[in-house]
C-alpha positions in Angstrom: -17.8 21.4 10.3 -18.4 17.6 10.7 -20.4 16.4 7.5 -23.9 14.7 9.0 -24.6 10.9 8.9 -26.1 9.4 5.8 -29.8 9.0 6.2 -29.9 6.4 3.7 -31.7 8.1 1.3 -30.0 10.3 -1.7 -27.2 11.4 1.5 -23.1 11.3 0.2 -22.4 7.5 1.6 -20.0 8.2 4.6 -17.0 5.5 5.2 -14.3 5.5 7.8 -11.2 4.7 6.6 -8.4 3.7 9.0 -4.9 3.7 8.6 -1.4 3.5 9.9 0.2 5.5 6.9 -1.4 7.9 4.7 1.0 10.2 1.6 1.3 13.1 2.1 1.3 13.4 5.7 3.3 9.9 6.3 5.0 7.7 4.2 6.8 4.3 4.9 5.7 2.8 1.2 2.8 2.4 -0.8 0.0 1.3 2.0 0.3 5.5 2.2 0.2 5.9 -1.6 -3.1 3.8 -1.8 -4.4 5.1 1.8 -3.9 8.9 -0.1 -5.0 8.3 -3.5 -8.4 6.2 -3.0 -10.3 8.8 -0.7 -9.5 11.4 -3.5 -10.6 9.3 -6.1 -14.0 7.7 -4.1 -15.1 11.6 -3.5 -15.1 11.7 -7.3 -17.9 8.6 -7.3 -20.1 10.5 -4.3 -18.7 8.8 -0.9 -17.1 10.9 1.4 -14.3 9.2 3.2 -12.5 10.3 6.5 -9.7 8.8 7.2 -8.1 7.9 10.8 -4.1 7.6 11.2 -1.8 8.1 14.6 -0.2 11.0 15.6 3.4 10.7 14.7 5.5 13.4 15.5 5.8 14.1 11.6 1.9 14.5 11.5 1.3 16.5 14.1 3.4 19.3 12.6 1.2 18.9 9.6 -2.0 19.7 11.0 -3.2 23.1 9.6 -6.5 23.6 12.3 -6.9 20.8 14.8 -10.0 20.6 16.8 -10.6 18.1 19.7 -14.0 16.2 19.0 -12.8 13.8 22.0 -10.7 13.0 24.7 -9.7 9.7 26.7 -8.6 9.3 30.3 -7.3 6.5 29.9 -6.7 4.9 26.5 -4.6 2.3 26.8 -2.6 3.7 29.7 -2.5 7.0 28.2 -4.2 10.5 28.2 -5.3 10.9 24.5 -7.7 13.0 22.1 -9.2 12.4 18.8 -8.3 15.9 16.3 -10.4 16.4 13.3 -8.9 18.4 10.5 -8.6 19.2 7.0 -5.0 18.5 5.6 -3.4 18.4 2.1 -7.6 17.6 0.6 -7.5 15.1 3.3 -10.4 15.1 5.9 -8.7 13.4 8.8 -9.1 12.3 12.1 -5.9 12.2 14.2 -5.0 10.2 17.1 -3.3 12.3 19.6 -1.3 10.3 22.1 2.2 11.4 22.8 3.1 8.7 24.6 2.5 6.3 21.8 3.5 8.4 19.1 5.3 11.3 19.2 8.8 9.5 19.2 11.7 9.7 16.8 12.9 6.8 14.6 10.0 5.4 11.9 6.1 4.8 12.8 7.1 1.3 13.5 10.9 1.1 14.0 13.3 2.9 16.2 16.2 4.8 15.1 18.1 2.0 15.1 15.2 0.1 13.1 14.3 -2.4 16.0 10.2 -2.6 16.3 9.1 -1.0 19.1 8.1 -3.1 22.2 5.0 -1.7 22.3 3.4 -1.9 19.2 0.9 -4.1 19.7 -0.8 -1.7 22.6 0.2 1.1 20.1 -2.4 0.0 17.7 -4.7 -1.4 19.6 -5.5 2.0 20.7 -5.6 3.6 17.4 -8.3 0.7 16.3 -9.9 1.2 19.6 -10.6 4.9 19.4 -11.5 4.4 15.5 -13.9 2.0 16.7 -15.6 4.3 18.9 -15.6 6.9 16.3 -17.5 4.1 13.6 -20.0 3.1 16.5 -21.0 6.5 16.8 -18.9 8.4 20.1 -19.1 11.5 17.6 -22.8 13.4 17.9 -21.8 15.0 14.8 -20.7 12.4 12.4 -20.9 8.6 11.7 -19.8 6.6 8.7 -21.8 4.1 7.4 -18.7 1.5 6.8 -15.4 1.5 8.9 -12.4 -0.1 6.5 -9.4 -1.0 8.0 -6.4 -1.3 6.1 -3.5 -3.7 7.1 -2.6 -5.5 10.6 -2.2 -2.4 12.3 -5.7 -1.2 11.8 -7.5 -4.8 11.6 -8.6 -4.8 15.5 -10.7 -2.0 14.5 -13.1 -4.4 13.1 -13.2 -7.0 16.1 -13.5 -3.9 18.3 -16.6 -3.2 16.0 -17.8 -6.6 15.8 -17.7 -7.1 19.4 -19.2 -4.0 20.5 -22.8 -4.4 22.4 -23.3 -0.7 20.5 -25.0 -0.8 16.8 -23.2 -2.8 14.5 -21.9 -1.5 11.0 -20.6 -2.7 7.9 -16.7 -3.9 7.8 -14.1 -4.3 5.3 -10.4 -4.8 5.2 -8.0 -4.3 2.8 -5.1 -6.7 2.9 -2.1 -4.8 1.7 0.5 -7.3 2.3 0.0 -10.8 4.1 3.3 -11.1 5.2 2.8 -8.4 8.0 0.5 -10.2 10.3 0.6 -8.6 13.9 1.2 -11.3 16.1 1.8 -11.6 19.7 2.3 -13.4 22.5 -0.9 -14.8 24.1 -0.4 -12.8 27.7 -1.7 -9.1 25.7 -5.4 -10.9 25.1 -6.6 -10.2 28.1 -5.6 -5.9 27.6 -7.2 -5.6 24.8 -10.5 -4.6 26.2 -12.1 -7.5 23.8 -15.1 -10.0 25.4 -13.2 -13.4 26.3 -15.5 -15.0 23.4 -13.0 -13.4 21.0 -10.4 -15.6 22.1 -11.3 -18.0 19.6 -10.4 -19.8 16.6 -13.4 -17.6 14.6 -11.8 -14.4 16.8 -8.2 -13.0 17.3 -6.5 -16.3 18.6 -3.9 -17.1 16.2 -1.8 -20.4 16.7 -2.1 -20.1 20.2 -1.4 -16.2 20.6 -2.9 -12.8 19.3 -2.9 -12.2 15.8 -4.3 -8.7 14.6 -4.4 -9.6 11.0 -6.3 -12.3 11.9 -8.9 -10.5 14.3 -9.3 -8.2 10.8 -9.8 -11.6 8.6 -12.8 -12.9 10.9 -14.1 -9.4 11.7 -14.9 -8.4 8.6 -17.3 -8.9 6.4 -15.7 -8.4 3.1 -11.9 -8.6 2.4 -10.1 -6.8 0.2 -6.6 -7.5 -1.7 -4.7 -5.1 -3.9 -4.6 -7.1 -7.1 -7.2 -9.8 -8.9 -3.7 -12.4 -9.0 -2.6 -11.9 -5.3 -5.8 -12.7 -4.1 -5.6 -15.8 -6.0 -2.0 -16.1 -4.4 -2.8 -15.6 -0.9 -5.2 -19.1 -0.9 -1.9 -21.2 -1.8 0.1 -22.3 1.4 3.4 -20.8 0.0 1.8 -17.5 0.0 -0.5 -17.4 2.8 1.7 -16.8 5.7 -0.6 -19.2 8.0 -3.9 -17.2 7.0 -4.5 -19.3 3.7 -7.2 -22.0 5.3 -9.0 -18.8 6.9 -8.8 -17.0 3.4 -10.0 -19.9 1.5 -12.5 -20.4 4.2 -13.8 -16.7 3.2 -13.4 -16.9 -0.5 -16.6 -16.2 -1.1 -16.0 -12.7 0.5 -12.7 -12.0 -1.1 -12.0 -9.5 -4.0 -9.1 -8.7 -5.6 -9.4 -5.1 -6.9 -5.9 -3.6 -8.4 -4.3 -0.4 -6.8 -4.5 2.5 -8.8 -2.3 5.3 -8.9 -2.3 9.4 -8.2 -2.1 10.6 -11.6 -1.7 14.3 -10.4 0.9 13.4 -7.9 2.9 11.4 -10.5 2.8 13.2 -13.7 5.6 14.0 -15.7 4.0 16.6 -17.7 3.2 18.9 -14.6 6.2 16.7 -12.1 7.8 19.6 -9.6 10.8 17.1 -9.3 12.2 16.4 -12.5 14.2 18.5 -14.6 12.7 18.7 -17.5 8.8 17.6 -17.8 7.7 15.7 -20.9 4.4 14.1 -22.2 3.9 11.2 -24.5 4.7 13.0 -27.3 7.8 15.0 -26.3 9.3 11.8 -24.1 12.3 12.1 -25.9 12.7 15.1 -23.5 13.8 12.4 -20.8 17.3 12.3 -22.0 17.8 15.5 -20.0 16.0 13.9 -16.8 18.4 10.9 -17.4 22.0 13.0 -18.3 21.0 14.5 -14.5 20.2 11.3 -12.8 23.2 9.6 -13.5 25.3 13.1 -12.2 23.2 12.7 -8.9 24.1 9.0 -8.6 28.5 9.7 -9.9 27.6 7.3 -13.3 29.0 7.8 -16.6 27.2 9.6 -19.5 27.1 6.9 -21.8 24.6 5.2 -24.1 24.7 1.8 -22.0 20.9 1.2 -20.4 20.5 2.9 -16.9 18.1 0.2 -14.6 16.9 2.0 -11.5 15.6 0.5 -9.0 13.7 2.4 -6.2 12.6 -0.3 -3.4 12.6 -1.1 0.3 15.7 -3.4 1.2 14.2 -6.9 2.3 14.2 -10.8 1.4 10.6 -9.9 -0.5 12.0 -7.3 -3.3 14.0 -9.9 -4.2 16.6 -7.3 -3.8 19.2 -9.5 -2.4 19.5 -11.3 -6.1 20.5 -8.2 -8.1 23.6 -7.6 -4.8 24.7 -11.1 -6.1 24.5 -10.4 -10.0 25.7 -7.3 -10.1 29.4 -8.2 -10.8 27.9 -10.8 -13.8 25.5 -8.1 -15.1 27.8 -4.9 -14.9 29.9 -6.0 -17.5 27.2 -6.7 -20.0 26.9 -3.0 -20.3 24.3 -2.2 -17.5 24.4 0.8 -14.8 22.3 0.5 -11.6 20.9 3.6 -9.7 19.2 2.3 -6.5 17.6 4.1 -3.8 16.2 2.2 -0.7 16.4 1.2 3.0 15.9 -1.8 4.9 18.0 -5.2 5.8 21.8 -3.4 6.5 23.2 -6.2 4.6 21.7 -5.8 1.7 22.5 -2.0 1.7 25.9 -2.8 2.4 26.3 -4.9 -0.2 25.0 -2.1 -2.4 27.4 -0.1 -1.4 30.6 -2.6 -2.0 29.4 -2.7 -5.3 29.2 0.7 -6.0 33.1 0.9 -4.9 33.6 -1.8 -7.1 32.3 -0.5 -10.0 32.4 3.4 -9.7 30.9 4.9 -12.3 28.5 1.8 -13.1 26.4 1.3 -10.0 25.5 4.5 -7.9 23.2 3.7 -4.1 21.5 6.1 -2.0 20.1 4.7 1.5 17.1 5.6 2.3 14.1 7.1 0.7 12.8 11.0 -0.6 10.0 11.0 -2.5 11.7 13.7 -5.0 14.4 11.4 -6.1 12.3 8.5 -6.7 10.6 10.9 -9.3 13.9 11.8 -10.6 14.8 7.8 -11.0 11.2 7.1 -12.7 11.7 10.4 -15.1 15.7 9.7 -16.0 16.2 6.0 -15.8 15.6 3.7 -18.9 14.1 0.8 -16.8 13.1 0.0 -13.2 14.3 -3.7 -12.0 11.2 -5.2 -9.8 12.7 -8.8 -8.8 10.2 -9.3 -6.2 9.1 -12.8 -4.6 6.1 -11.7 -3.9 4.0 -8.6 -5.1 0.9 -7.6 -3.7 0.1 -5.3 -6.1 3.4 -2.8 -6.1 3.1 0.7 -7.8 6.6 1.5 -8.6 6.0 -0.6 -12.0 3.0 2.0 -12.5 5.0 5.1 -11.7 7.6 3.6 -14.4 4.8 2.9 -17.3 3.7 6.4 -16.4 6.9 8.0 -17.2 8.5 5.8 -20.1 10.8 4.1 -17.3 10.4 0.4 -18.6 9.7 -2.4 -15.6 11.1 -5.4 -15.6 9.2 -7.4 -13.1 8.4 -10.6 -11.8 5.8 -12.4 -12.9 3.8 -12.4 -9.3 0.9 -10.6 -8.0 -0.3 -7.3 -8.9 3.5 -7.1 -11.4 1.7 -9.9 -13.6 -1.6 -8.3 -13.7 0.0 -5.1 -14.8 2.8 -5.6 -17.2 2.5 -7.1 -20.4 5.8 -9.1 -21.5 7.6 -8.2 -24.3 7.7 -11.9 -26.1 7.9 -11.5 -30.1 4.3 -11.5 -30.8 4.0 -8.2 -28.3 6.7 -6.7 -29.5 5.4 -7.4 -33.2 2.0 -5.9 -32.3 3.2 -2.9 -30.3 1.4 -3.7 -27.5 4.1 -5.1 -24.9 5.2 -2.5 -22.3 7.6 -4.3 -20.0 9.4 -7.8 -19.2 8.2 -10.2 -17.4 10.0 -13.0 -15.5 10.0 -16.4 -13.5 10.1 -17.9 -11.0 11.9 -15.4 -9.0 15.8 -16.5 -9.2 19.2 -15.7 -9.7 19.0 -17.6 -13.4 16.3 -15.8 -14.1 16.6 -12.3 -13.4 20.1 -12.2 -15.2 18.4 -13.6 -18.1 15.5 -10.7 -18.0 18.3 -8.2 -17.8 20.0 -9.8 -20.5 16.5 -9.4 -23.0 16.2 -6.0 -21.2 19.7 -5.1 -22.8 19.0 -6.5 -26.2 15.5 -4.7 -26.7 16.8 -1.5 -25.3 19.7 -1.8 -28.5 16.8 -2.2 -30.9 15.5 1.5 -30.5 11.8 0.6 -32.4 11.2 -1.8 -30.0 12.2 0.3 -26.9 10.7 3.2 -28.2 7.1 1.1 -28.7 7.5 -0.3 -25.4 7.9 3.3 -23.2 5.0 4.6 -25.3 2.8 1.7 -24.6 3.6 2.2 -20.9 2.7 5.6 -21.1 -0.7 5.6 -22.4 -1.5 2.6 -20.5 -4.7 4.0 -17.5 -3.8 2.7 -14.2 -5.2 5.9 -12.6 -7.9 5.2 -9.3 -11.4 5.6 -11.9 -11.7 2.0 -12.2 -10.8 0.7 -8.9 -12.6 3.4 -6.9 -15.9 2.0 -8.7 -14.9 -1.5 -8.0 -14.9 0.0 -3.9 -18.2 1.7 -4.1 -19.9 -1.2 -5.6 -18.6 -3.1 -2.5 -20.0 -0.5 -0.4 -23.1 -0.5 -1.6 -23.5 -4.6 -1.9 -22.4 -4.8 2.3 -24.5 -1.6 3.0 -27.8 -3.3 1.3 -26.8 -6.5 3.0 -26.9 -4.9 6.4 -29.9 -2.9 5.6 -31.9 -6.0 4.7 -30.6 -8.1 8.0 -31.9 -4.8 9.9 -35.4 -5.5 8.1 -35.7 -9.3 8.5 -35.4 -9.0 12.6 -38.2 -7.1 13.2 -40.0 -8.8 10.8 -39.0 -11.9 12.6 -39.7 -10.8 16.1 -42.8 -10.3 15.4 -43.8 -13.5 13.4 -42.3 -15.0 17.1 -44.5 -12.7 19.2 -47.5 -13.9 16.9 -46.9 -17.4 17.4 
């Protein structure tokens, strides 16, 4: 049963969230996490969300009771239907489109991990029928606030924002800059959108189509996933093109740090790991960590075990540690690493792991079990990032005792406090800290990383500082609703000016 429309009175606020990704039903990295975890956390502050994501092959065999609430002709090309169903405490709406979707390989890549041609008319469709759904195609149900997360979902809002329909409240939440959308001029005119959004205000980007950039105009308050990204993202060396248009709507921008599921990653009550432990009992994780290293061929030793749990690319600043590894395995270090992405980085992984058998163990690819398993057993998880939206691995390791040792970028500065003397001396430090991101650098944080973990006071303070640090969703979720509520007044009082105004006119 569809909930009803807000009336604007004492009604549950309604909000449309859509997505490309969303955990437990799909999972490329944490845009899913965050796309999961915030719904179940806004419910908590009274607003109901509903979220919208594209029938992948994967989700479709998820769906528990599926019902039709509408179908299209021609969407895109393509016969399609929008499902509504309750999955995993998930109330979701589901694109249905086989021809788009239901494909093997990865929601964006092939098997072979080339883009697919057509994902630009993939997502359009998916932001057009979520669209319809936020101007009201549903007699049942309509939110009072679309949010679009990410370049895949930001043509939702232009969709919205050029509609001749009622107009309602629209926010984006910029996950990571670097992924844009963009394409080549010629798909404009298939979009469907008025020839007035083919401007510099609109989805015209450098002299082609950019999606991201349709979101960044459309909306009318943006998002980021961390208070120091946000400040990032206005600089031209992290702006990826956008950062005149973002400081040109600084005044709607808001940095708001990602939470995480503190049910889903909890090592008390954690499925995964061998043996569960608390803040009190962490010493337990010598179990969790004797197992890791079997599953990853290392030696039981007492040298310091870094994990690191991360998608393969140029940004995790992965590519660093493949270089260092033959400086920094002889300092007494082991590496566990689990991770896909750029084949050369995986390869070089792997050489290193025949190198040094026994010191550095790689897994390709990604299960959400082992990462557990890494975050429960290991004694610190290596973050060497460039750049850092907000990242959540860190906050999976504080959670579990597994110390980071990050860059000093983005949502990793806001959420790490570095282990210099006076935080060590005051028991409040709870990871290490690094910059700028290089190879200098990052052999130098393992090197403090290998000292500290030899004084066992220090190390000790640091995992249990980690652990009773709160980043679960409370705080953040609130920072969300009081968004919603500012934009939903907003709109409410422009909706009481015009006919106020009209008639002033008619008097005259």
């Amino acid at each position: 049963m569809l909930i009803q429309h807000s009336d604007g009175g004492g009604s549950t606020m309604q909000v449309l969230s859509v997505t490309s990704e969303l955990y437990p039903l799909i999972k490329t990295g944490g845009l899913a996490d965050v796309a999961g975890a915030l719904p179940i956390a806004l419910k908590e502050q009274g607003v109901h969300v509903r979220s919208f994501l594209p029938g992948y092959r994967i989700v479709m065999g998820k769906l528990q009771n599926p019902k039709v609430v509408k179908t299209y002709r021609n969407l895109f090309g393509q016969k399609a239907a929008i499902l509504s169903d309750h999955v995993e405490g998930h109330d979701v709406f589901v694109l249905d489109c086989p021809k788009f979707f239901d494909r093997p390989g990865g929601p964006y890549v092939d098997e072979t991990g080339v883009d697919w041609e057509d994902n630009w008319r993939r997502y359009a469709a998916l932001s057009k029928a979520a669209a319809d759904v936020a101007l009201g195609c549903l007699k049942d149900w309509q939110p009072d606030i679309i949010h679009a997360h990410d370049w895949q979902a930001a043509l939702s809002l232009a969709y919205v924002r050029y509609s001749k329909l009622a107009d309602i409240p629209r926010i984006i939440t910029i996950h990571n800059l670097a992924f844009q959308g963009r394409y080549d001029a010629s798909i404009f005119k298939k979009l469907g959108l008025p020839k007035k959004a083919w401007a510099m205000n609109g989805v015209e980007y450098y002299g082609g189509t950019g999606f991201m950039k349709a979101g960044l105009t459309s909306a009318d308050v943006i998002t980021t996933v961390s208070p120091t990204y946000a400040h990032e993202i206005r600089r031209p060396e992290n702006g990826m093109g956008l950062d005149g248009l973002v400081n040109h709507r600084a005044k709607d921008l808001h940095g708001i740090l990602n939470g995480i599921d503190d049910e889903v990653w909890n090592p008390p009550e954690d499925p995964y790991i061998t043996k569960q432990y608390s803040q009190l009992t962490y010493l337990n994780r010598r179990q969790n960590r004797f197992d890791l290293e079997t599953e990853f061929g290392l030696f039981h030793d007492e040298d310091p075990l870094f994990v690191v749990c991360s998608r393969m690319t140029w940004q995790k600043g992965v590519d660093m540690l493949v270089d260092l590894l033959d400086e920094l395995v002889p300092l007494g270090a082991k590496f566990a690493v689990l991770g896909q992405g750029d084949h050369a980085i995986e390869r070089g992984f792997l050489a290193a792991s025949q190198r040094h058998p026994g010191r550095v163990g790689m897994k390709v690819g990604y299960e959400e079990p082992i990462a557990h398993r890494m975050q429960a057993g290991g004694d610190a998880i290596l973050i060497p990032s460039r750049f850092e939206p907000c990242g959540l691995t860190q906050l999976y390791g504080l959670r579990y005792g597994c110390v980071p040792v990050v860059t000093r970028v983005g949502g990793l500065a806001d959420t790490i406090i570095d282990a210099n003397e006076a935080a060590v001396a005051q028991g409040s430090a709870t990871g290490i800290q690094f910059y700028p991101p290089d190879h200098f650098q990052l052999k130098q944080a393992v090197v403090r990383a290998i000292k500290l973990y030899n004084d066992k006071t220090a190390w000790n303070s640091m995992q249990r500082a980690g652990m009773r640090s709160d980043f679960s969703w409370g705080r953040s979720a609130a920072r969300y609703v009081d968004l919603y509520r500012q934009v939903l007044a907003t709109y409410q009082e422009k909706k009481t000016i015009k006919p106020v105004q009209r008639s002033i006119r008619a008097a005259q």
